[in-house]
C-alpha positions as CSV (number, residue, x, y, z in Angstrom):
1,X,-35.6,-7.2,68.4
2,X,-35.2,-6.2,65.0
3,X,-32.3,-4.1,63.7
4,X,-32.8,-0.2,62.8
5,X,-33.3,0.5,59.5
6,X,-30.4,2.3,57.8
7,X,-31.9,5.2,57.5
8,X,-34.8,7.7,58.3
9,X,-37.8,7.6,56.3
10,X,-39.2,10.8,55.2
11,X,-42.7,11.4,55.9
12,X,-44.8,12.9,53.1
13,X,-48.0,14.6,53.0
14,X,-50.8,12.6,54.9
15,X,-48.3,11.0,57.0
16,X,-47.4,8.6,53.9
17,X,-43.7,7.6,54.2
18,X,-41.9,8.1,51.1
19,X,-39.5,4.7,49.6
20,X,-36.2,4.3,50.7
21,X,-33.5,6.2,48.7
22,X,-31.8,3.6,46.0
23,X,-29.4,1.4,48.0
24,X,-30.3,2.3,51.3
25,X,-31.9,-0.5,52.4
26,X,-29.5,-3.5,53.5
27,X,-28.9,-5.9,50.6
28,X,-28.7,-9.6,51.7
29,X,-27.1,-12.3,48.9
30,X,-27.2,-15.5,48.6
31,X,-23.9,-18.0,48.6
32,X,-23.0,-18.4,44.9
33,X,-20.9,-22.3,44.9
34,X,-23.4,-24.4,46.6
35,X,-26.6,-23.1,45.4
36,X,-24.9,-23.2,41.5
37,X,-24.5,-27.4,42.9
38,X,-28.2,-27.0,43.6
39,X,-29.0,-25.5,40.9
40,X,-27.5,-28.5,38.4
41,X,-29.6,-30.9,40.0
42,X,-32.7,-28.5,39.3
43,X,-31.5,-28.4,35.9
44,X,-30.8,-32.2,35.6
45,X,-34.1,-32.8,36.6
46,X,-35.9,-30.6,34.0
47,X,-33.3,-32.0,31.4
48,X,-34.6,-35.4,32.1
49,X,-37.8,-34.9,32.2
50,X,-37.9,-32.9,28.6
51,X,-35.9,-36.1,27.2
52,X,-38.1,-38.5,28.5
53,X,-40.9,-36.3,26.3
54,X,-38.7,-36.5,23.8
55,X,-38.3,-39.8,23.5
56,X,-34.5,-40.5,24.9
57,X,-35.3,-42.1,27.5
58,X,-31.5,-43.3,28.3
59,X,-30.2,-39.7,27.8
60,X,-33.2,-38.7,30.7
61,X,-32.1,-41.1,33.2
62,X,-28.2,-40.3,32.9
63,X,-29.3,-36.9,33.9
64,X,-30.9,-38.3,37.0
65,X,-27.9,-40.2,37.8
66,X,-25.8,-37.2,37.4
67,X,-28.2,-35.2,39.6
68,X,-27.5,-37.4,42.2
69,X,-23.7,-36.8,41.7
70,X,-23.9,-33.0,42.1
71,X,-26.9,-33.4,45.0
72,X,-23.9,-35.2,46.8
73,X,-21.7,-32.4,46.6
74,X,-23.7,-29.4,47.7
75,X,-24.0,-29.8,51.0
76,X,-20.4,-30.9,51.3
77,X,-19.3,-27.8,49.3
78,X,-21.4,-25.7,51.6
79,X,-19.9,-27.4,54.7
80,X,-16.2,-27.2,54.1
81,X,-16.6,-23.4,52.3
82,X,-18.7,-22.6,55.5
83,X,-21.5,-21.5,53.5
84,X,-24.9,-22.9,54.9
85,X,-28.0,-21.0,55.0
86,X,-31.4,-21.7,55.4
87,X,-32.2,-20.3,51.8
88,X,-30.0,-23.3,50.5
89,X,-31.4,-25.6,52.8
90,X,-34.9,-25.1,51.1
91,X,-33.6,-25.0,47.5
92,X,-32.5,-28.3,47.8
93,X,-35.7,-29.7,48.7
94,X,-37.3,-27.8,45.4
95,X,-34.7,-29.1,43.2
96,X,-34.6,-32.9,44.8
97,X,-38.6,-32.9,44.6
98,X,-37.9,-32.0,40.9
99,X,-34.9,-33.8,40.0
100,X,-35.7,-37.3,42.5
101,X,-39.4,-37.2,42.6
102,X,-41.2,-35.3,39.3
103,X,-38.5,-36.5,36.8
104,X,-38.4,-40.4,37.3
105,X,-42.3,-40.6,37.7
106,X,-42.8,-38.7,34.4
107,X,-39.8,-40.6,32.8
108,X,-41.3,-44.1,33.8
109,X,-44.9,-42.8,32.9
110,X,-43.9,-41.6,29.6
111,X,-41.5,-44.8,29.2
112,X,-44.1,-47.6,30.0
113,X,-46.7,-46.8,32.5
114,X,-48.8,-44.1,30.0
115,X,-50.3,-47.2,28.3
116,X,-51.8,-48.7,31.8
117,X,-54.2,-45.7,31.8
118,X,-55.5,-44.9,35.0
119,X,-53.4,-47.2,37.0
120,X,-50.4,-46.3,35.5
121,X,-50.4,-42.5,36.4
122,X,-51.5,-43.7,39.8
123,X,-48.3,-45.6,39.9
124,X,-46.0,-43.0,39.0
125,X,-48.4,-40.3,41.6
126,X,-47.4,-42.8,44.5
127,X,-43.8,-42.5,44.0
128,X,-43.7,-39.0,43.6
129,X,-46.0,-38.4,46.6
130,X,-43.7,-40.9,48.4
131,X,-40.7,-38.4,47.7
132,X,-42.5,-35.4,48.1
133,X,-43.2,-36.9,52.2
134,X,-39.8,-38.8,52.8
135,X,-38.3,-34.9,51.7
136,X,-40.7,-33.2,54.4
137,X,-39.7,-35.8,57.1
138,X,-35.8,-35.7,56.5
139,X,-35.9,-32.0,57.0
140,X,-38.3,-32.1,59.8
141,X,-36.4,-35.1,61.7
142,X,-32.4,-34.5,61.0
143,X,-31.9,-33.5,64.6
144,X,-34.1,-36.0,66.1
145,X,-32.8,-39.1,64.4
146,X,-30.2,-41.7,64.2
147,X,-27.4,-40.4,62.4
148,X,-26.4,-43.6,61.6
149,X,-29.5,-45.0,59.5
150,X,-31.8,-43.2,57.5
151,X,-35.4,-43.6,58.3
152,X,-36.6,-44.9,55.0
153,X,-34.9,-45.3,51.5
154,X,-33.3,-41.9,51.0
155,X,-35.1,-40.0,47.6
156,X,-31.8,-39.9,45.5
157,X,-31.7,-44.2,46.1
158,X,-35.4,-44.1,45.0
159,X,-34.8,-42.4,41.9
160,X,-31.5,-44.1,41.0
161,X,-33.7,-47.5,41.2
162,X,-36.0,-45.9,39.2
163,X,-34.6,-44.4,36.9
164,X,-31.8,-47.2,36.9
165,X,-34.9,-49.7,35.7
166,X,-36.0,-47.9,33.1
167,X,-32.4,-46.9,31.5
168,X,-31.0,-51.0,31.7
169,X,-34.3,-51.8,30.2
170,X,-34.1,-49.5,27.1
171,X,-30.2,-49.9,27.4
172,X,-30.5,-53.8,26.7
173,X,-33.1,-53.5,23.7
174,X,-36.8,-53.7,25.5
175,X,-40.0,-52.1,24.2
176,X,-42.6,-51.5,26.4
177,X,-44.8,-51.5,23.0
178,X,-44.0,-54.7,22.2
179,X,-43.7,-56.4,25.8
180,X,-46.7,-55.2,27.9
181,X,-45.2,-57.0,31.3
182,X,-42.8,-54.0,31.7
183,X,-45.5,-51.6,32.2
184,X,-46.0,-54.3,35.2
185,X,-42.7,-54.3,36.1
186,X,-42.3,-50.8,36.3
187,X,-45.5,-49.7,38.5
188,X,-44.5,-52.5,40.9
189,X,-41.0,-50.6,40.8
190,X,-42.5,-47.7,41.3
191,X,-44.7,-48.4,44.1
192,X,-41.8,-50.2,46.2
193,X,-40.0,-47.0,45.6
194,X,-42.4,-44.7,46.7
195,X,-43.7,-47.0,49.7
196,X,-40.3,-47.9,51.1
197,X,-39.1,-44.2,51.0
198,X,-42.1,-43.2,53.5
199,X,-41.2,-46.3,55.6
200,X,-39.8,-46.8,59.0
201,X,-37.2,-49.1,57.3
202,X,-33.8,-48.4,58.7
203,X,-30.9,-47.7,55.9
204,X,-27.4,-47.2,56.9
205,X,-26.5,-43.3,56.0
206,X,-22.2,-44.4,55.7
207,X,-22.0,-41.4,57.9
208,X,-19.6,-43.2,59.9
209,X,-17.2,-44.1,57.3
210,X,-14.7,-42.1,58.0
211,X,-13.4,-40.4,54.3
212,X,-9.8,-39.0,56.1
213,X,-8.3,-41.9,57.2
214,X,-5.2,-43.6,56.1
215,X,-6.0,-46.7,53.6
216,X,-4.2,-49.7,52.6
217,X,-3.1,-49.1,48.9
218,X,-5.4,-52.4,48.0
219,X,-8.2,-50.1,48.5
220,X,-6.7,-47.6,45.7
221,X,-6.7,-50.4,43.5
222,X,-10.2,-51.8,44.6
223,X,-11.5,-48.7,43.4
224,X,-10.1,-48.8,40.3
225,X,-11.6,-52.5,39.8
226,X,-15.2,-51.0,40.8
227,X,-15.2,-48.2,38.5
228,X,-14.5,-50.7,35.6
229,X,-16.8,-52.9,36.5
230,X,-19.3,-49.7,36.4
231,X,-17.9,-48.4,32.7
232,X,-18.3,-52.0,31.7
233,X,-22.1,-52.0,32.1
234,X,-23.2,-48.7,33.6
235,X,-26.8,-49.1,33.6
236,X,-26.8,-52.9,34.8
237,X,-24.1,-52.2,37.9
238,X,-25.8,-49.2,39.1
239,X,-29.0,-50.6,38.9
240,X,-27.9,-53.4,40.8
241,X,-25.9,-51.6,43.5
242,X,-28.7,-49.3,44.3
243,X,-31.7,-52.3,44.0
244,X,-29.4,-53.9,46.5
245,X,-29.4,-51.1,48.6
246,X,-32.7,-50.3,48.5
247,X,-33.9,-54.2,49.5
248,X,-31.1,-54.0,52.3
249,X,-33.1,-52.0,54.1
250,X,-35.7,-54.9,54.7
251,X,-33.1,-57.3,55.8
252,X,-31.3,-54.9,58.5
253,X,-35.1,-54.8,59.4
254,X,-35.1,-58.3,59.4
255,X,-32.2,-58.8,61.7
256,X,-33.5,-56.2,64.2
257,X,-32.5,-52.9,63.7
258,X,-35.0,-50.2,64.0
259,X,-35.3,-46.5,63.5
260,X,-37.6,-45.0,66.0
261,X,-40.6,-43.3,64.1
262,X,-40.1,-39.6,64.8
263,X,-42.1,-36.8,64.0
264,X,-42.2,-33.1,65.0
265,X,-45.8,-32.1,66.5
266,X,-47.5,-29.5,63.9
C-alpha cells in the first residue's frame, strides 16, 4: 500500500486539485560518497574519450585505467558506509557502459581501426555491444550465480585489455599510420574482448580472498616488489596482467570448470 501523502490537497474549482504547498511533499536524496565514486568513473570515461579525439591517446587510456580504480571502490564504499540503493545500483551500469564500453571502442577506433572503414567501426560496435550485454547479464544474474567465477570476462578486464593495447602500443613508439597490421591487431583485440565478455567462460571473481586476515610480512614486501615492477613499465605490466587474465578464463575452461548459463525469463 502506498504511504499518505503529507498533506491534504485542496480542491479547486472544477474539482481540479491545486499543487502541493512548497516543501510539502516528501523529499527523497540520494547517498552523496558512493555515487561521487560513480560519478568519477562517468567522468573518466568522457575524459578519455575527448582525449582519444584529441589525439592523446596515452592520456585517454590512463583515464580508463583509473576508472577502473574508482569503479572498485564504490560499491565497497557503499557497503561498509551502509549506503546501497537501487538508484546507485543503476548509475553504475550508465557510467561502466560509458567509461568500459563507449570509451575504449572510440579510443581504439580513433587510434587505429577508423582507417579499416567499415570493418573497423564494426570492430569497435562488437565490443561495445559485448559490454553493453555482459552489464545487462551481471545485473540480471548476481543472485543466481556462482559467487565464485564470473560468467564471462568482467567489462572493467575488457576495457583494461583494451585500452591496455592501445596505450603500450603508442607508449613504445607505434603508428598505426605507418604500420597498417595494428589496425589488425587491434580489431582482433577488440573482437576477443567483446566475444569473451558475453561468453559462458568461467573467471575467478577473488571473492574468496579473504582481505582481513593476518599475513606473513613477505607478503608486505611482495607488494612492494609488484608495484615496482608496475611503475617500471606501467603500460606493458598491466597489459600483461590483465591479457593473462582475460585468456585464463579459457584454460579454467579447459581444465573443466564451468559456470552454468543463467538467465532470468523476460
Amino acid at each position: 500500500m502506498a504511504d499518505a501523502p503529507d498533506y491534504e490537497p485542496e480542491v479547486e474549482s472544477h474539482g481540479v486539485p491545486k499543487p502541493p504547498p512548497l516543501g510539502g511533499l516528501r523529499r527523497r536524496g540520494i547517498y552523496l560518497l558512493p555515487n561521487l565514486f560513480t560519478t568519477g568513473v562517468l567522468f573518466c570515461g568522457f575524459f578519455a574519450i575527448v582525449q582519444a579525439m584529441n589525439g592523446r591517446f596515452e592520456t585517454g587510456c590512463i583515464a580508463i585505467f583509473v576508472a577502473m580504480v574508482l569503479d572498485g571502490m564504490d560499491g565497497r564504499v557503499a557497503r561498509w558506509t551502509n549506503t546501497q540503493s537501487e538508484f546507485g545500483a543503476q548509475f553504475d551500469s550508465i557510467a561502466d557502459m560509458v567509461a568500459f564500453g563507449a570509451a575504449p571502442a572510440l579510443v581504439a577506433y580513433t587510434w587505429a581501426l577508423k582507417d579499416m572503414s567499415t570493418l573497423g567501426w564494426i570492430g569497435a560496435f562488437i565490443y561495445c555491444a559485448g559490454t553493453g550485454i555482459r552489464l545487462a547479464r551481471f545485473n540480471a544474474n548476481i543472485s543466481v550465480v556462482d559467487k565464485r567465477y564470473f560468467q564471462g570476462l568482467p567489462s572493467p578486464s575488457g576495457a583494461a585489455v583494451m585500452a591496455g593495447l592501445v596505450w603500450v602500443l603508442a607508449d613504445f613508439g607505434f603508428d598505426p599510420d605507418e604500420s597498417s597490421w595494428l589496425g589488425v591487431v587491434a580489431w582482433a583485440m577488440a573482437v576477443f574482448a567483446g566475444i569473451t565478455m558475453v561468453s559462458n567462460v568461467p573467471f575467478w571473481s577473488f571473492k574468496e580472498v579473504n582481505w582481513k586476515k593476518r599475513v606473513p610480512l613477505w607478503v608486505i614486501l611482495a607488494c612492494v616488489i609488484a608495484l615496482s615492477i608496475i611503475a617500471s613499465s606501467p603500460s606493458l605490466v598491466l597489459f600483461l596482467l590483465f591479457l593473462s587474465y582475460a585468456l585464463s578464463g579459457y584454460v579454467m575452461w579447459a581444465m573443466g570448470h564451468r559456470v552454468r548459463p543463467v538467465l532470468p525469463e523476460e
